[in-house]
N, C-alpha and C positions, 0 to 999 in steps of 0.2 A: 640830680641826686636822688638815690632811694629812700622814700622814706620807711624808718622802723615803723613797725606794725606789733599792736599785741594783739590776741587771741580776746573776746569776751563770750564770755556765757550765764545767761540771765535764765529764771525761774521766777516767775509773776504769776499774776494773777488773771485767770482769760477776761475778767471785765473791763482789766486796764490795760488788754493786748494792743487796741488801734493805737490807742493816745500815744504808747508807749514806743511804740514803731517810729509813728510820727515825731518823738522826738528824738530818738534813736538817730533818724538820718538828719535831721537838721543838724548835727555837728558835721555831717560832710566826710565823704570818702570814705564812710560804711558802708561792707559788704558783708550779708549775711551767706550765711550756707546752708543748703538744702538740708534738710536729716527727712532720712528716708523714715516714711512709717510702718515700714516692713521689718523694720528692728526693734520694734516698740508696738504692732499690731494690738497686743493686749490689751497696754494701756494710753495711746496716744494716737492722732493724726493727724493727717496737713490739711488744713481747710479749703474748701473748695473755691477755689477765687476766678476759674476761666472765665464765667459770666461776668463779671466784673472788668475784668481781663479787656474783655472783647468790647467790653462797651467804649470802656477810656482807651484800646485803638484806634476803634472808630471814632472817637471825637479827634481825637489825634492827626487822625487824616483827613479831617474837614479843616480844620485849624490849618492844617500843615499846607492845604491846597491855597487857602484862603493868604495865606502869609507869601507863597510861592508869583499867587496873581497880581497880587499887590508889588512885589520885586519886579516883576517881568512888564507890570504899565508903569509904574509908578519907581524905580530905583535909587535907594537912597544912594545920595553922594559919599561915596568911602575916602579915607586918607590911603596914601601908599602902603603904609604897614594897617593892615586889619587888626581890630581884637574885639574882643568879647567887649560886648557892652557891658557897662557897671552899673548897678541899681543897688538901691539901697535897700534894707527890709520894708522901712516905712515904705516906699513908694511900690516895692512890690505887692503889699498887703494890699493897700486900696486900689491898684490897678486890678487885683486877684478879687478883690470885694466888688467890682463894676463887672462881673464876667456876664450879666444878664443884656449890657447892654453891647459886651463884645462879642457875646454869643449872634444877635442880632446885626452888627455890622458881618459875621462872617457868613449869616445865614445870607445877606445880601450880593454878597462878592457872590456867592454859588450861585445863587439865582442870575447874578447877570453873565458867570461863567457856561452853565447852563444855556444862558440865550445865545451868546457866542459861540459855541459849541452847534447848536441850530441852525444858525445862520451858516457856519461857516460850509453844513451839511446840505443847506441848503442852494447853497451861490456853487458848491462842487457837484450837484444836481443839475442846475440851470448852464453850469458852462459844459459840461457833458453832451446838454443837450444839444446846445449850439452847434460844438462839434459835431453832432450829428445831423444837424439840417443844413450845415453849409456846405456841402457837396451837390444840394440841391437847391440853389440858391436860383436859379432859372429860372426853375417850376412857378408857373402862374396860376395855376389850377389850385383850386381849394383843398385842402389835406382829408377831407370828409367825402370826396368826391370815391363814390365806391361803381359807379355807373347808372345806367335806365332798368328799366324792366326786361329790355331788350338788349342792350349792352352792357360791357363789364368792364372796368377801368381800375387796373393795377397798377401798383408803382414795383420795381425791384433792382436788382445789379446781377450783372455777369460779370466774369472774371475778365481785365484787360487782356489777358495772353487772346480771347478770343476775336476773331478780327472783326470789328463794327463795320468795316466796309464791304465785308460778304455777307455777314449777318441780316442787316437791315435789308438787300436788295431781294434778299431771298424768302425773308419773311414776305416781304411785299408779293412776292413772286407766286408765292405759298398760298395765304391769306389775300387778295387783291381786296377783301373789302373789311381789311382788321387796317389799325397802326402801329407802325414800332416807333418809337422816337424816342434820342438822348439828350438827358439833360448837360451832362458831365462824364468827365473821365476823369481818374488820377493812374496813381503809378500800380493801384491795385483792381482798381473797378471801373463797370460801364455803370452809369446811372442814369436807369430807362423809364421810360413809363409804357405800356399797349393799350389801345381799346379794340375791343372786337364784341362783335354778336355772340351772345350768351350760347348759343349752337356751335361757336367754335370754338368757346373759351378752353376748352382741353385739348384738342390737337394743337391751340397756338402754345399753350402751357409745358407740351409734350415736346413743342420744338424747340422752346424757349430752355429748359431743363434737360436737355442733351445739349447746351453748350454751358450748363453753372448757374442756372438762373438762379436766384432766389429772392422771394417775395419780401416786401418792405410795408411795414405799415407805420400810420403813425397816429397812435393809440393815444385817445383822450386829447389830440389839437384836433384846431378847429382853421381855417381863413388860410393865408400863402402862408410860404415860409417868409417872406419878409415879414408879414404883420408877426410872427410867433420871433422871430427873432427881434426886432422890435419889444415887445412882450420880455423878454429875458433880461434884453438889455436895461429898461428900467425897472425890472425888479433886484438885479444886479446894483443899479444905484440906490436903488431903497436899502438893501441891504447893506451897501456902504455904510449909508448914514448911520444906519441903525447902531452897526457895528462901532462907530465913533460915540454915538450916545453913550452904550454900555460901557465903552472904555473910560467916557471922562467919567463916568458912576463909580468904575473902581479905583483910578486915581481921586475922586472925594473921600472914595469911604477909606484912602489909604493914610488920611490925618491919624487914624486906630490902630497904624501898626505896630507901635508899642505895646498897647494895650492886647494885642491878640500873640503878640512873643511872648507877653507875662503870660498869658492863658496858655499857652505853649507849654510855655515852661513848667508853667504849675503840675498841666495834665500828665506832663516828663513825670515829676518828683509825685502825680498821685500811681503814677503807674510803677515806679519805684517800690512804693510802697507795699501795692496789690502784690505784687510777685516776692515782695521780701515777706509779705502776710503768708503766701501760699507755702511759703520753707518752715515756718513754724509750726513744731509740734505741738498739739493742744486736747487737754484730756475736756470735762466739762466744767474743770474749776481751776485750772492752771492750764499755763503754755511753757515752752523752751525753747530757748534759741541760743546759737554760738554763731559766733562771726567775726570781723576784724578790725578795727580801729586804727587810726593814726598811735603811734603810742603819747605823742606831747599831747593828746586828749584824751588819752585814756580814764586818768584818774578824774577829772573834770567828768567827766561821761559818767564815771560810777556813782560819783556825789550826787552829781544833778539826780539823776535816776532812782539812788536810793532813798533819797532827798523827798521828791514828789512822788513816788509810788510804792506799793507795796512789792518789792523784787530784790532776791538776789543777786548781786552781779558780782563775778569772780572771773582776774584779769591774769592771764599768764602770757610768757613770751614763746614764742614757735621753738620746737623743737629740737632738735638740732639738722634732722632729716628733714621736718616737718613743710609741705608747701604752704605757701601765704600768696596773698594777693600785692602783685609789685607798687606801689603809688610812689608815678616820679613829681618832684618839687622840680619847677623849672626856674632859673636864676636870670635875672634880666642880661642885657646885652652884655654891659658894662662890667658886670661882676664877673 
């Protein structure tokens, strides 16, 4: 069902502009409207509230993360039909009054989101690696091993299209006093190692590179590739753990979830505010605003209003062309 809607437009006072905002929208389903300040440049304009703006975003989206991570460890139990949880004013005051200490549960969710987030960069780092030294899983030689004074000791791959059993006979053949030797092959690569005399490091280089050679190094390990895959594999468990630590930390600090939807909610209804601040036009000793009401609160809204502050408030109904803002009343099943 539609609800009617009347028109309001108020003239205050700019000292009791917040307060007066602020209880403007505690009646609910007010929507103000812009007025531009380029109709009234002379004497009026819309105050600057981006700063503000931007701040209560960003809290917004730390809350919003923190409530997200808390669903995703920790999920509350729902019924079949969902709805909006109900709180009362009292209970939302003093959860909104504790915000110092839900500020601090959600600074904690981020820091152990944050750590999970490292970890997870870090364990897609070390199994990277892995993949990259199990092809040479053979290799007994030390990964540091670069050669002598007099020889030179590379690791690399050729392309498998080329034939390893002409390749090797020929280097040999070439070279009598170098080595070729494979460790592996797959469906794409030869996985080789050479040593030869520092005198012939380039003609074997040159022969190795007219069939796809390319050098392989393995920058910052040190001992076999078992020991370094070893190495991964328990920092891969450490990180496990680690990862179950942080997660039971944010399943604790998710006993707050309440408390951080109030803090939600609130930053919702202050950022409400900020932007319905930003529509109003304000000289240095008054402001103006129009906007829309339920109309069964309409008269209620003027009382209270003119009641506690010093403002005019004058209520009319839409036009007859006039556009309004639609507010539906939803009826339950049954009705």
């Amino acid at each position: 069902m539609i609800v009617s809607m009347s028109k309001i437009t108020l003239l205050g006072m700019e000292e009791e502009r917040e307060d007066l905002i602020k209880s403007l929208m505690n009646f609910g389903a007010v929507e103000i409207n812009t007025l531009d300040a380029e109709d009234y440049e002379e004497l009026a304009d819309n105050p600057v509230v981006q700063e503000d703006l931007s701040s209560v975003e960003a809290q917004l989206a730390k809350v919003h993360t923190a409530i997200d991570s808390m669903n995703k460890y920790c999920p509350e139990k729902k019924g079949l039909f969902q709805s909006r949880r109900v709180i009362t004013i009292s209970e939302f005051e003093k959860l909104n009054q504790d915000r110092k200490s839900t500020w601090g549960t959600v600074d904690k969710i981020k820091e152990q989101e944050e750590k999970l987030t490292a970890l997870k960069a870090e364990e897609n780092k070390l199994l990277n690696l892995q993949q990259s030294l199990a092809p040479w899983k053979g290799l007994t030689a030390p990964l540091e091993a670069v050669g002598t004074h007099k020889t030179n000791f590379q690791y690399g791959t050729i392309p498998s299209a080329v034939s390893w059993d002409l390749t090797q006979p020929e280097f040999t053949e070439k070279f009598p006093f170098s080595v070729l030797e494979r460790i592996n092959s797959d469906k794409d690569q030869h996985y080789i190692y050479f040593i030869t005399h520092t005198d012939s490091t380039d003609e074997c280089l040159s022969f190795l590179k007219a069939r796809g050679y390319s050098r392989v190094t393995f920058q910052g390990l040190s001992g076999t590739i078992e020991d370094n895959i070893r190495k991964t594999n328990h920092r891969i468990d450490e990180i496990t753990s680690e990862r179950e630590t942080c997660i039971t930390q944010i399943k604790e600090l998710s006993q707050a979830r309440k408390s951080a939807e109030v803090l939600y909610d609130a930053l919702q209804m202050e950022k409400g505010r900020i932007e319905a601040a930003g529509k109003v036009l304000t000289t240095k000793r008054a402001f103006y605003i129009t906007g829309w009401v339920p109309e069964r609160h309409a008269q209620n809204a003027k009382k209270f209003l003119e009641s506690k502050y010093t403002v005019c408030v004058e209520l009319e109904k839409p036009a007859k062309d006039e556009e309004f803002p639609v507010l539906l009343e939803n009826k339950g099943i049954a009705e």
